[in-house]
N, C-alpha and C positions, 0 to 999 in steps of 0.2 A: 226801769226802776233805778233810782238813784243811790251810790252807795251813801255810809252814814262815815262820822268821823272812827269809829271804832274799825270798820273794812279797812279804813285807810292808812290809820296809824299802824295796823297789822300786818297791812301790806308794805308799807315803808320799813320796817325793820326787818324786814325779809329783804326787799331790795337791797337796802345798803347792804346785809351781809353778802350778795350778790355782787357788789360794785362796790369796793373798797374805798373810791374818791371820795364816795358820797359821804364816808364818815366825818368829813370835814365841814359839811354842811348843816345847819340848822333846819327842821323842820316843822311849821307852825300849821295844823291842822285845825279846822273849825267845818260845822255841818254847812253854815251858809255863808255867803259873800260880807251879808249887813255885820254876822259874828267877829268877822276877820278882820274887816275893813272901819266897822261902825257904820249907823244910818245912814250917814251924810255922803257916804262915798260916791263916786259917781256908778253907775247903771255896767260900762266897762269891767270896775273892779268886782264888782257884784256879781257880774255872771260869766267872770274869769273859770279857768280850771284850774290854775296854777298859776306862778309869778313869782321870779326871782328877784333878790334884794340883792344885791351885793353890802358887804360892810366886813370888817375884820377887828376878830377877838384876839388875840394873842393869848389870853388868860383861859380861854374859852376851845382855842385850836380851831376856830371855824373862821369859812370866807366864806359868809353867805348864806342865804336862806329861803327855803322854799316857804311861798305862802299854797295852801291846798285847801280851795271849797268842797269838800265832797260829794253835799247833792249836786255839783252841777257835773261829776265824774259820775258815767253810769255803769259804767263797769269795769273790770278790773283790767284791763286789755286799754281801755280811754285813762284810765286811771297812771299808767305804763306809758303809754304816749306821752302826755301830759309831763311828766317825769322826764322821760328823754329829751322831750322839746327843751326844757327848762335847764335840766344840767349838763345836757351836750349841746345844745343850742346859744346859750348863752355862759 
């Protein structure tokens, strides 16, 4: 079973108070890839788990931003990987 947007964004604010960097970062969650991405996206960004943007706010204090599909994160533990890939990975 697939998590929803509401597991994720609950989970994310638990994280970052976990990981301090993260507070620099932007988080855009959405339940599906088409929601995140729009229709037109390719098949790739659609059945992503996750995917970093890089961009910088200064007004804002953030580098960067995670995009997060939910249904395609099935649990909280893929949801966690997904997250380290993204902001230790890149």
């Amino acid at each position: 079973m697939s998590l929803n947007k509401h597991e994720v964004e609950q989970y994310i604010k638990k994280y970052v108070k976990d990981y301090s960097i993260n507070k620099h970062l932007h988080f855009k969650v959405r339940d599906t890839g088409a929601e995140l991405y729009g229709e037109d996206a390719s098949e790739k960004y659609k059945m992503s788990k996750a995917a970093y943007k890089p961009y910088h706010s200064e007004v804002e204090g953030r580098y960067g931003r995670i995009d997060v599909v939910a249904n395609n994160n099935y649990s909280l533990l893929d949801l966690r990987r997904s997250l380290n890939h993204e902001i230790i990975g890149h």
